[in-house]
Structure formats: C-alpha cells, structure tokens
C-alpha positions in Angstrom: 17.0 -8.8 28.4 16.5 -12.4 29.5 19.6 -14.6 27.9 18.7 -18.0 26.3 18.6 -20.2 23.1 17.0 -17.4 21.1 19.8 -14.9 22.1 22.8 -15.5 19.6 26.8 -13.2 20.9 29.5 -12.1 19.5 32.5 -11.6 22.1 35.4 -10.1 20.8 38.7 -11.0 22.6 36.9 -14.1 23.3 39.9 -16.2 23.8 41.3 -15.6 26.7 40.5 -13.0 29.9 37.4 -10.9 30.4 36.4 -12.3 27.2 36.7 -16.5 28.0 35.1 -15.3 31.2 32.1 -13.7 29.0 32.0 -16.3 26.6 31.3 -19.1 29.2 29.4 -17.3 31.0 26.8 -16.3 28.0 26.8 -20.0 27.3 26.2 -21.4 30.2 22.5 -19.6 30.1 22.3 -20.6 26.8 23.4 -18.1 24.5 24.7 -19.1 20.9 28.4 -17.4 21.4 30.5 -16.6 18.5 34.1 -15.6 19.8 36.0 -13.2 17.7 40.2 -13.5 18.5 43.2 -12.8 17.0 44.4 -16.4 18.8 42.8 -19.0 16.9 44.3 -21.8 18.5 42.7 -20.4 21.6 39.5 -19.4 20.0 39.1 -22.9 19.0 39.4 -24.4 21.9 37.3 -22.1 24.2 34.4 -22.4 21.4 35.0 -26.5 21.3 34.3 -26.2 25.4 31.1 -24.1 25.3 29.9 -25.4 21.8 30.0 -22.4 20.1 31.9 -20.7 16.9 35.4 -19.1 16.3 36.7 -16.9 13.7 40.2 -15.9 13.2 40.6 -12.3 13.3 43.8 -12.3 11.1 41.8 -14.2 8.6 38.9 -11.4 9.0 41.3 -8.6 8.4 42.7 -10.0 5.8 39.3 -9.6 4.2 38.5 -5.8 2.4 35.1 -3.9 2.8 32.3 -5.8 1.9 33.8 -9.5 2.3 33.9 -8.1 6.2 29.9 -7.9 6.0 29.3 -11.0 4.2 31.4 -12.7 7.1 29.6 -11.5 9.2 26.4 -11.9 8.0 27.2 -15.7 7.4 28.2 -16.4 11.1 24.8 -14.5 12.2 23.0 -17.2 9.8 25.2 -20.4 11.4 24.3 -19.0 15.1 20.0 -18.1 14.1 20.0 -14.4 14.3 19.5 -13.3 11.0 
C-alpha cells in the first residue's frame, strides 16, 4: 500500500510510545493521522506537531452505541476518507 495524502489513520494509543512513534511516522509520508488516547493533553500536542486530529477517549466512551459511529464517521469526513 503506498502511504500519502490520499491515505487517512487512525492510531489508537497515539499519544505516547509505539503509538507517537506510529503517528509521526505515518505523517511524515503524508498520511492524514487521527490519534485516538485516553491522554488528551498529550493527544493534543502530538497531533499539533504532525498536523493532524485528536479525540479524547474518555469523551468517546462516554458516548453510547450509535453516538460512537457518528464520531467516528465525522472524523473520517474531517480527515477525507469517507
């Protein structure tokens, strides 16, 4: 799969670890990264450095069936792949 503008991510965990390793690294060839974390203060600040999203998984789970899909549907929309 080649990775570029037209290839949107979500990386769960994306805040710190593994998953700020992933994050920049999708990035950097381009991909439109959305990082899913229960940090948010974190989340926010590794999406502000690679220019992509951040949701708030304590908000998220806050959420009950169907408000879970529409979430995710809308952050699909803000990154192009839906």
């Amino acid at each position: 799969m080649k990775l570029d503008s037209s290839v949107a991510a979500v990386v769960t965990g994306g805040a710190s670890g593994l998953g700020a390793a992933t994050s920049r690294a999708l990035a950097a060839q381009g991909v439109k990264v959305a990082i899913f974390d229960f940090n948010d203060e974190k989340g926010e600040a590794i999406a502000k450095e690679i220019g992509g999203d951040a949701v708030d998984l304590i908000a998220l789970f806050e959420l009950h069936g169907r408000a879970i899909y529409d979430s995710a549907v809308r952050m699909s929309r803000r990154t192009g792949r839906a």
